[in-house]
C-alpha positions in Angstrom: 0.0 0.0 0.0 3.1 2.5 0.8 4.6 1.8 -2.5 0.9 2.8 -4.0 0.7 5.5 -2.5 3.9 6.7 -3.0 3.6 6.2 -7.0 0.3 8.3 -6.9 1.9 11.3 -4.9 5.0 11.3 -7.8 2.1 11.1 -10.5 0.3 13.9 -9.1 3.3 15.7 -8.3 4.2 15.4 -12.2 1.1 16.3 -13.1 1.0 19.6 -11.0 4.0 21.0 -12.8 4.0 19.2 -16.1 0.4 19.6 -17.3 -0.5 22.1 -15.0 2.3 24.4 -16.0 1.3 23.6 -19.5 -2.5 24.5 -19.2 -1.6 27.6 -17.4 0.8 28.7 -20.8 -2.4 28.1 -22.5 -4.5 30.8 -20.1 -1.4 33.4 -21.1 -1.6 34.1 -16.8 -0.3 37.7 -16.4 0.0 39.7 -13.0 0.4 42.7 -14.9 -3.4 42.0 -15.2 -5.8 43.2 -12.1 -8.0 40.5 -10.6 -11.6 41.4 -9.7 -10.4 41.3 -6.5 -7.9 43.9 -6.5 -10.1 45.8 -9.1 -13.2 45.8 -7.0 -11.6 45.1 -3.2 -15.2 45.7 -1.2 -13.4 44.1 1.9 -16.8 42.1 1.9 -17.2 39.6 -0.8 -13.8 41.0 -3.1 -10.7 40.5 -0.9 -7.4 39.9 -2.2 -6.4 36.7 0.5 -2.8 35.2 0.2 -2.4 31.9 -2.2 -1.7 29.8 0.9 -4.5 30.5 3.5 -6.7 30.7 0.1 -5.6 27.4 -1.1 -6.9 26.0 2.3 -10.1 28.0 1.9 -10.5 26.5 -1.3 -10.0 23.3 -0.4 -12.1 22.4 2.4 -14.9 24.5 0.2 -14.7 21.7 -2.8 -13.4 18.9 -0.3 -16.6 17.0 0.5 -18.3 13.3 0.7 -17.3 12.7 -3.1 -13.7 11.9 -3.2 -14.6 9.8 0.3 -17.6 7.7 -0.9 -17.3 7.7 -4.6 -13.7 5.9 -4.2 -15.5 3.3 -1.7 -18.2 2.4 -3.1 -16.8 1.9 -7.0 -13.9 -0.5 -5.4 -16.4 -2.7 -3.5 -17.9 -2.8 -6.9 -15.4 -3.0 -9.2 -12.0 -3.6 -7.7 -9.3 -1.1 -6.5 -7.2 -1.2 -9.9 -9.6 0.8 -12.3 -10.1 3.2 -9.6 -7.1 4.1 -8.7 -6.0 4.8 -12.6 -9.4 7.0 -13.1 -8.5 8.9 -10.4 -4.8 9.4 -11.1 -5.7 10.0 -14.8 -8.9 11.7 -14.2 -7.6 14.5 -11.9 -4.8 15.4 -13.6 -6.2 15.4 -17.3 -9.7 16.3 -16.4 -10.7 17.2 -12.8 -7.9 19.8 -12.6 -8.1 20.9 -16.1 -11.7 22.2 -14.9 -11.2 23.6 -11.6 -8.4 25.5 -13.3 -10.2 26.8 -16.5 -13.7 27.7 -14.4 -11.2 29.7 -11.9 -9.1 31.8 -14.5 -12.3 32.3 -16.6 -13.8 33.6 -14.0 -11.5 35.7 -12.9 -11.4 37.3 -16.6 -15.1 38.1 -16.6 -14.9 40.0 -13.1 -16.0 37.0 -11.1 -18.8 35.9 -13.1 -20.6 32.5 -12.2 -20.6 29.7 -14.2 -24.0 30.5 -15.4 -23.6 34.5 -15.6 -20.9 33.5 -18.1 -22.9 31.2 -20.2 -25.4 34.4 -20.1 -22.5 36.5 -21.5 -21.6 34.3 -24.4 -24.7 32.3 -25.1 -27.9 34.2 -24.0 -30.1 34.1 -21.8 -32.1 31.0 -22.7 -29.1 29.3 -22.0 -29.1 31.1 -18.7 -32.1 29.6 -17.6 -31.2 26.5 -18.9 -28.2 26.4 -16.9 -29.7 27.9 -13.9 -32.0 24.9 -14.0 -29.3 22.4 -14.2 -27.5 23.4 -11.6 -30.4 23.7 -8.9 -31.7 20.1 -10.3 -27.3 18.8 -9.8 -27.3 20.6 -6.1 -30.9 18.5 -5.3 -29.6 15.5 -5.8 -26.1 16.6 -3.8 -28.6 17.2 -0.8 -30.4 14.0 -1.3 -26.7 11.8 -2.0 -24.8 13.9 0.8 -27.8 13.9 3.4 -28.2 10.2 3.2 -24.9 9.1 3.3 -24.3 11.3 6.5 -27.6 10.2 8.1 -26.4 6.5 7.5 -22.9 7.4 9.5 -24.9 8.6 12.6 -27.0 5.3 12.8 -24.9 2.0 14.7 -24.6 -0.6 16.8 -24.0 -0.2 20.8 -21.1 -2.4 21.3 -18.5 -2.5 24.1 -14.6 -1.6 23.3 -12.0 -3.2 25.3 -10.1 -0.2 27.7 -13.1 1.9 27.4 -15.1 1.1 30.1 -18.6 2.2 29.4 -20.9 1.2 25.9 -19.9 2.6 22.8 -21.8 3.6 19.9 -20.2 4.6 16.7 -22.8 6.5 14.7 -23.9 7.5 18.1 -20.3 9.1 18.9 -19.8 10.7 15.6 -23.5 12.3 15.4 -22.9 13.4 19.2 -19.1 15.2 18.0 -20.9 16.3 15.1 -23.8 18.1 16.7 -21.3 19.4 19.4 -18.6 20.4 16.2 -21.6 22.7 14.8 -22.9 24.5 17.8 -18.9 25.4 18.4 -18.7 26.4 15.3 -21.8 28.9 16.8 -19.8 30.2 19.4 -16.4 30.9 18.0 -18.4 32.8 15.1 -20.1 35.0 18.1 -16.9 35.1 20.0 -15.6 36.9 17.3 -18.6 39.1 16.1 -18.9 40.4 19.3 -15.2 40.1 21.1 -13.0 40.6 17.9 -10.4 38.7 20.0 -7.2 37.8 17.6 -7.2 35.0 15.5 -4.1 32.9 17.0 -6.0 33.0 20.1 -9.4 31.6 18.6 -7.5 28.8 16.8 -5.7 27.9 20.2 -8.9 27.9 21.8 -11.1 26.1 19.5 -9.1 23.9 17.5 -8.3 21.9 20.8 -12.3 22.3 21.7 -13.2 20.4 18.5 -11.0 17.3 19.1 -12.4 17.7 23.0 -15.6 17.3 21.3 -14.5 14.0 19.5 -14.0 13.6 23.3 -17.5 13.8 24.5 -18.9 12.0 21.9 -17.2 9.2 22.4 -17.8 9.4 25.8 -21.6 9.9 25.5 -22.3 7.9 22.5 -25.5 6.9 23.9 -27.1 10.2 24.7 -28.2 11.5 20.9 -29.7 8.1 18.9 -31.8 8.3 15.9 -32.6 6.0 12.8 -31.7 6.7 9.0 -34.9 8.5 8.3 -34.8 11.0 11.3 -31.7 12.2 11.0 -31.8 12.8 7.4 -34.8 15.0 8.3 -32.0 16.8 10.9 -29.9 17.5 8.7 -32.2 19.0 5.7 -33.5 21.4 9.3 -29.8 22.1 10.0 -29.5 22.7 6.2 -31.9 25.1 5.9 -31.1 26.8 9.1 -27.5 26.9 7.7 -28.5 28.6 4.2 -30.3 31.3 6.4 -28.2 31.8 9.0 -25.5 35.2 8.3 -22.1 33.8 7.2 -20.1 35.2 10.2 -22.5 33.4 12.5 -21.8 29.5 10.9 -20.2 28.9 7.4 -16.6 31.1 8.4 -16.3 29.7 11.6 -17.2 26.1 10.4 -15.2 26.4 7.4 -12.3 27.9 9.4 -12.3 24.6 12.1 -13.4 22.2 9.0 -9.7 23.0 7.2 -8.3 21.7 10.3 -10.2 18.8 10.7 -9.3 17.9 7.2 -5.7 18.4 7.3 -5.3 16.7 10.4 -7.3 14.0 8.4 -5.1 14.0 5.4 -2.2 13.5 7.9 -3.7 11.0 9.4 -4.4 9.1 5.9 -0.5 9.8 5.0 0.7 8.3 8.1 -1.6 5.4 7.8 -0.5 4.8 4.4 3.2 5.2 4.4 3.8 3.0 8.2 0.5 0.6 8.7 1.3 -2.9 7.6 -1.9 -3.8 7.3 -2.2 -6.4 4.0 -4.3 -5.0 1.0 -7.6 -7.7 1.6 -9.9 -6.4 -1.8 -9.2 -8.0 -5.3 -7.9 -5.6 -7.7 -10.1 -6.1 -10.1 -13.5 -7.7 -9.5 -16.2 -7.9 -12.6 -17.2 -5.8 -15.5 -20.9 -5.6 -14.6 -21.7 -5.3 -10.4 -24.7 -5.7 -9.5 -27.2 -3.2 -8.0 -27.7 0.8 -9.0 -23.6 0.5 -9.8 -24.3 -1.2 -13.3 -21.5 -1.7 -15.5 -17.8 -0.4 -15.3 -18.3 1.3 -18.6 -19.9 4.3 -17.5 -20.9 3.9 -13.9 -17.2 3.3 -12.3 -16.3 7.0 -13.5 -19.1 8.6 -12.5 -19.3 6.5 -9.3 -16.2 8.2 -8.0 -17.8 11.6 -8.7 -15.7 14.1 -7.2 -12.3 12.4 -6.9 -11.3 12.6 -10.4 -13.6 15.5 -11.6 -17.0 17.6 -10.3 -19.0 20.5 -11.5 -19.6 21.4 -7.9 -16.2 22.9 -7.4 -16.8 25.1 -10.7 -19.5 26.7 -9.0 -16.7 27.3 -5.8 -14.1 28.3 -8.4 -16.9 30.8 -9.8 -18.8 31.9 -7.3 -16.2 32.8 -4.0 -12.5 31.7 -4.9 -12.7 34.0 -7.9 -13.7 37.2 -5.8 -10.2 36.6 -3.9 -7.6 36.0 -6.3 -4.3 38.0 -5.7 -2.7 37.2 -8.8 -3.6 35.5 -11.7 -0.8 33.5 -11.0 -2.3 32.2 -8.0 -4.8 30.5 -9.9 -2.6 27.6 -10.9 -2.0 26.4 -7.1 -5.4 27.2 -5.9 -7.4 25.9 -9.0 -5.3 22.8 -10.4 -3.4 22.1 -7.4 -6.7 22.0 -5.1 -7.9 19.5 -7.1 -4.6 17.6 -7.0 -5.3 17.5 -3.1 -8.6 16.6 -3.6 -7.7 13.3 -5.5 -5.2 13.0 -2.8 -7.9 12.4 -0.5 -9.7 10.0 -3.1 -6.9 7.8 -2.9 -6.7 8.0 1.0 -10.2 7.0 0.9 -9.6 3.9 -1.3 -6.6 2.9 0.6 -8.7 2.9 3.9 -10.9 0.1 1.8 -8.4 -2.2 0.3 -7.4 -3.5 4.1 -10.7 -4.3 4.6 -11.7 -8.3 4.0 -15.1 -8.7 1.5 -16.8 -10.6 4.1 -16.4 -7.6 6.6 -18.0 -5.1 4.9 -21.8 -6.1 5.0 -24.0 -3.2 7.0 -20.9 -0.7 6.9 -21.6 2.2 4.3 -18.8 4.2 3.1 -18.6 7.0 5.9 -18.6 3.9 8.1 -15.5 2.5 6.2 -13.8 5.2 5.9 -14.3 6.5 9.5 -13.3 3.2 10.7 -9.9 3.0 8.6 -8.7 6.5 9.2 -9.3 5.1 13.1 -7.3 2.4 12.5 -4.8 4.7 10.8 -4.8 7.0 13.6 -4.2 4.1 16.5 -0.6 4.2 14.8 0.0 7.6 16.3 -2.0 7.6 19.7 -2.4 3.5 20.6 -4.9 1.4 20.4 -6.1 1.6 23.5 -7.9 4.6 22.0 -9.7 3.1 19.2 -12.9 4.8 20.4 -11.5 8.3 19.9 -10.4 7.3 16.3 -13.2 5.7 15.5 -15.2 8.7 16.1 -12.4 11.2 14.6 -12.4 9.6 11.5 -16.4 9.5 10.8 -16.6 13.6 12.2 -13.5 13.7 9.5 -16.2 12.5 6.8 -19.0 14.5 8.2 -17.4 17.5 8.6 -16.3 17.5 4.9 -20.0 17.0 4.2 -21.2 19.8 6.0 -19.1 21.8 4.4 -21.2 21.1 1.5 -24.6 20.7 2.6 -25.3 24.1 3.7 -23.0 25.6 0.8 -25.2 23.5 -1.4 -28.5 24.5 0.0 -27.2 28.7 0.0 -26.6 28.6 -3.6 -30.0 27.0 -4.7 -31.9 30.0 -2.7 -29.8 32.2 -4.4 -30.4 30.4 -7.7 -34.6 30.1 -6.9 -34.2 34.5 -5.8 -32.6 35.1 -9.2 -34.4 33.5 -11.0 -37.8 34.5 -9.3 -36.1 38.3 -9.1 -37.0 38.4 -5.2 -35.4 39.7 -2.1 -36.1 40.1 1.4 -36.3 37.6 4.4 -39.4 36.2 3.2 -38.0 35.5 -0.1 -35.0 33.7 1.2 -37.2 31.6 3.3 -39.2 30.5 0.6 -36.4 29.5 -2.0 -34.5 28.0 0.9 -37.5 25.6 1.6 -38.3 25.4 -1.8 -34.4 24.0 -2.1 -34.9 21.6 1.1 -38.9 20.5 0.4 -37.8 18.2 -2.9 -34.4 16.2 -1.3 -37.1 15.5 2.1 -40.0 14.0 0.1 -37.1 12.0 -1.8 -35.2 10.4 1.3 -39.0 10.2 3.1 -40.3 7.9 0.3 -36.8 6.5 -1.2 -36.2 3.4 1.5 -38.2 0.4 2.2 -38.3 -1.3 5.2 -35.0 -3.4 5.0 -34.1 -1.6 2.0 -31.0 -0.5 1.1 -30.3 3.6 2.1 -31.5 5.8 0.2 -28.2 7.1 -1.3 -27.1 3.7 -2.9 -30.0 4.9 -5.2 -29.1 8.3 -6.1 -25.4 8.0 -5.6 -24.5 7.1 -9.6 -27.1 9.5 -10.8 -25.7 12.3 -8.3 -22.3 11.9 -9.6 -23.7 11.5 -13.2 -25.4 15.3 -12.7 -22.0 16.5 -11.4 -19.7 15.6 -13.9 -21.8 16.6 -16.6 -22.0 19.9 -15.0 -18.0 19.9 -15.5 -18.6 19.2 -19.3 -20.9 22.1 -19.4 -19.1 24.6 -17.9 -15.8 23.4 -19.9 -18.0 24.0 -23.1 -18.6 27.3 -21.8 -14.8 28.0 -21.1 -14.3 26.7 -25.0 -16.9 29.2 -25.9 -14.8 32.4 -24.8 -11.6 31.1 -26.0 -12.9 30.5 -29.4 -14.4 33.9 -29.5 -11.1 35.3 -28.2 -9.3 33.4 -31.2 -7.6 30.9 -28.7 -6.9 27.4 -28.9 -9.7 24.9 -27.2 -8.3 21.8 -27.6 -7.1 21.0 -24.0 -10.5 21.9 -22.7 -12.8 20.1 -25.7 -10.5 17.0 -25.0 -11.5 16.1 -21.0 -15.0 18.3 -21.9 -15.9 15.4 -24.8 -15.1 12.6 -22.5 -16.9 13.7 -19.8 -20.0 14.4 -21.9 -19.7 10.8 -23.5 -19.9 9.2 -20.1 -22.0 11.2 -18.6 -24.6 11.0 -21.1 -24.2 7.4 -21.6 -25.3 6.6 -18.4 -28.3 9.4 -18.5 -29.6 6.8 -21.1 -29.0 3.6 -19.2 -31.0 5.6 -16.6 -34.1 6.6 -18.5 -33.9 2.7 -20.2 -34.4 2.0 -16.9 -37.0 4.2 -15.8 -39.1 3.3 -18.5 -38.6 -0.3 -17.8 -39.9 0.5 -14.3 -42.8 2.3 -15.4 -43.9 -0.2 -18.1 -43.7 -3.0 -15.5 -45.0 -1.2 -12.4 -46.7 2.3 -14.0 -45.6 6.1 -13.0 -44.4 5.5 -9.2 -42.6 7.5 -7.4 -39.6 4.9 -6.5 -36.1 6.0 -6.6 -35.7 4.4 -10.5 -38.6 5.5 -12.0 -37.6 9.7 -10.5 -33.9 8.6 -11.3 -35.2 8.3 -15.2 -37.4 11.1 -15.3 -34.9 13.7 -13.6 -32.1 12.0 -16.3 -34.1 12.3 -19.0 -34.9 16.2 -18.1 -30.9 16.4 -17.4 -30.4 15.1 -21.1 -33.0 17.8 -22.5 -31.0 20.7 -20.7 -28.0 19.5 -21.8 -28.7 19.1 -25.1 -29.8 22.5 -25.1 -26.7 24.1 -23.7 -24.9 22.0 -26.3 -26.8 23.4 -28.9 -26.8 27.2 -28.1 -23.1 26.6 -27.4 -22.2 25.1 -30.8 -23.8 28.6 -32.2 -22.2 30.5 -30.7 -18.7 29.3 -30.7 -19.1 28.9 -34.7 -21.4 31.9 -36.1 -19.4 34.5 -37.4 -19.2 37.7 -36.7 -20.4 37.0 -33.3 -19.1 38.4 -30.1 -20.3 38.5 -26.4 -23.3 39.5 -25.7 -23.2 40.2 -22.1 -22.0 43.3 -20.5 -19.4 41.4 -18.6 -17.2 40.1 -21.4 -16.7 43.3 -23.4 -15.2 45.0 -20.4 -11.4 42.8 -20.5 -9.1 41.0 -23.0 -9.3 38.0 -23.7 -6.2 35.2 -22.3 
């Protein structure tokens, strides 16, 4: 596994300044140049930040349940071979490649969205379209990341040699979790109201959060729910989260999140590089798994989502990372080299997998897994004879990346239901929040039987499916400007095509089987039968964007239409 590991970090290390040093000669990156940020410096949203404490803003922004649980749940499918060369490929010549184009694109149209972009080039019908998309991608983020996190709070009470009282994993972590958020609370009104300096919040808090890890494990008992209540917890914290103002929750949680998740990626490293702990999974396993997984060919690729390439963190790159840029230098690190780290963690995540023997993993999802491995990891620093404690760091580790992404999630679709609906005020943000969270709670209310399997091994393929395509999209609308700047597109039409042909090849395996549901059962509303009809409106929107994007890249004498684009030069 050490030797693995240590070929991956020299690959992506390569790939960082090989390609990425490549793609950013492409982009023509000039400091000379002022970034939005400088430009327009509010001190509110447009604040030129430092590459390195914006790199780690960045990162635990697009660092999420994706690169944990995508990685898991294709090896238990398909083997730990084909993923680990999609993600090593992927990132570099795809995943990267996006996060890096979305970033410096944005940055050239005064930190335009992904969507305000394809409004500049393409119109507004493809506004709308796109608009559309995006709320329908971050629905089904809610409904895959909700689940999956829901699932990690439910276990078994079992007893732990040393500890000395009952112990309850998904107990412990929902306890740490819940205790994680409402410090989160604190420090953000701490700091709002006492303006104390920020060496002496992390001193204080970071040590509270692991004494939280603490308490849950102690009282792993005390906060017990099944799969179906919590997830209804979590869409309330969600839309509490998306109302809530920033200072008050997303800063302060973000800030203590970035050290949860290097102290995770640590903790994976050291795990990796000194744990003797034989690889137990087959490297390669079948060509066809059973179950929502399907097929290698598509579902593998978009199975791992996130930790080879994800639409989601185009939105980031778009929508705050832009609005802080420094340089346009700085985009490099931040954009391709965030995503090199994010497929660092992909690889962590399957590595905490491969130890694990088939017959063990029955009734453990992938937060489960990965919790549990990064516990074993982290036994190698602190002894076994605190298992409980790493047990319950390493499932917070996977929850607090999701968090991270919940709330994020759930702001940008009321932002995306006010624009559209051209409404503001608190009323107005209350609405399009629950408008955001109604949809994802009728899903995961209605999605698992009795029994059943949870509700995100049902939406998990066609989540990742939404989220890649997303990527393709917003390439297509990167290719758009260079051609009308009369730049080269090749090295974003190239992972862009690829990504489409996946991506739409497994919208149609999902509306084949949709329809097969419906002509055997008639219109229901289980998870296949909504898994079709949402693909097959996917495929409609994409089609459209494709269309309107083809036009505009090849009519003549066009040029942007927005006010945005006219306003800069080109790369």
């Amino acid at each position: 596994m050490a030797l693995i590991a240590l070929l991956t970090l020299l690959v992506l290390a390569a790939g960082y300044r090989l390609y990425g040093r490549f793609i950013a000669r492409r982009f023509e990156l000039d400091d000379a140049r002022p970034t939005p940020a400088v430009a327009a410096a509010d001190g509110v949203d447009f604040v030129p930040t430092p590459r390195f404490y914006l790199l780690g803003q960045h990162f635990s922004a697009i660092a999420a349940a994706g690169p944990i649980a995508g990685p898991i749940l294709a090896c238990l499918a398909f083997g730990w071979l084909p993923c680990l060369l999609w993600i090593g490929l992927g990132v570099i010549l795809i995943g990267a490649v996006h996060d890096f184009s979305s970033l410096v694109a944005s940055v050239r149209h005064r930190a335009a969205s992904v969507a305000e972009m394809m409004r500049d080039h393409v119109g507004r019908p493809a506004w709308l379209a796109m608009v559309a998309f995006i709320w329908l991608a971050l629905l089904y983020v809610l409904v895959a990341f909700c689940d999956i996190t829901a699932n990690t709070f439910v276990g078994k009470t079992e007893n732990l040699t040393g500890l000395g009282h009952s112990f309850n994993a998904g107990g412990a972590v929902a306890l740490a979790s819940s205790l994680y958020l409402l410090l989160s609370i604190v420090m953000g009104l701490v700091q709002r109201r006492l303006n104390p300096p920020l060496w002496l919040l992390t001193l204080i808090f970071v040590p509270a959060t692991l004494a939280c890890i603490g308490l849950g494990t102690r009282f792993s008992t005390l906060l017990l729910l099944d799969q179906r209540g919590w997830s209804m917890a979590i869409l309330g914290y969600c839309f509490l989260g998306a109302l809530l103002p920033v200072w008050l929750l997303l800063q302060p949680r973000g800030y203590l999140g970035g050290f949860v998740l290097y102290m995770a990626l640590l903790v994976g490293l050291t795990g990796v590089f000194f744990s003797d702990l034989p690889i137990a999974q087959p490297a390669f396993k079948t060509w066809n798994a059973p179950g929502p997984t399907g097929s290698l060919f598509p579902f593998m690729f978009v199975t791992i989502a996130c930790g080879a390439c994800s639409g989601f963190h185009g939105l980031v790159c778009s929508g705050t990372t832009s609005k802080q840029i420094r340089h346009e230098t700085d985009c490099r690190p931040i954009g391709y080299g965030g995503m090199l780290l994010e497929g660092l963690v992909a690889v962590i995540s399957l590595c905490t997998v491969m130890f694990v023997a088939p017959a063990d993993v029955a009734g453990r999802g992938p937060g489960r897994l990965y919790g549990d491995g990064l516990g074993r990891f982290l036994t190698l620093i602190i002894g076994e004879e605190h298992l409980g404690f790493a047990r319950t760091f390493g499932a917070m580790a996977f929850s607090t990346f999701v968090f991270d992404t919940l709330d994020v999630a759930t702001r940008l679709g009321r932002y995306l239901v006010q624009e559209l609906l051209s409404r503001r005020g608190f009323f107005a943000r209350v609405l399009a929040t629950a408008a955001t969270v109604a949809i994802p709670a009728l899903i995961l209310v209605g999605a698992r039987a009795e029994g059943g399997p949870p509700a995100y091994m049902n939406f998990w393929v066609l989540f990742g499916t939404a989220n890649q395509l997303l990527a393709a999209l917003t390439l297509m609308a990167v290719a758009v400007w260079l051609r009308r700047e009369g730049k080269r597109t090749w090295f974003v039409v190239a992972p862009m095509g690829f990504v489409l042909f996946i991506t739409v090849w497994s919208l149609l395996r999902h509306i084949e089987a949709g329809l097969r549901a419906i002509a055997e059962r008639g219109v229901t509303l289980d998870p296949v039968t909504i898994n079709g009809m949402v693909a097959a409106v996917l495929l409609l929107l994409a089609a459209y964007l494709a269309l309107r994007c083809w036009r505009a890249a090849f009519q003549p004498g066009l040029r942007p239409v927005g006010a945005r684009a006219d306003a800069h030069s080109g790369p």
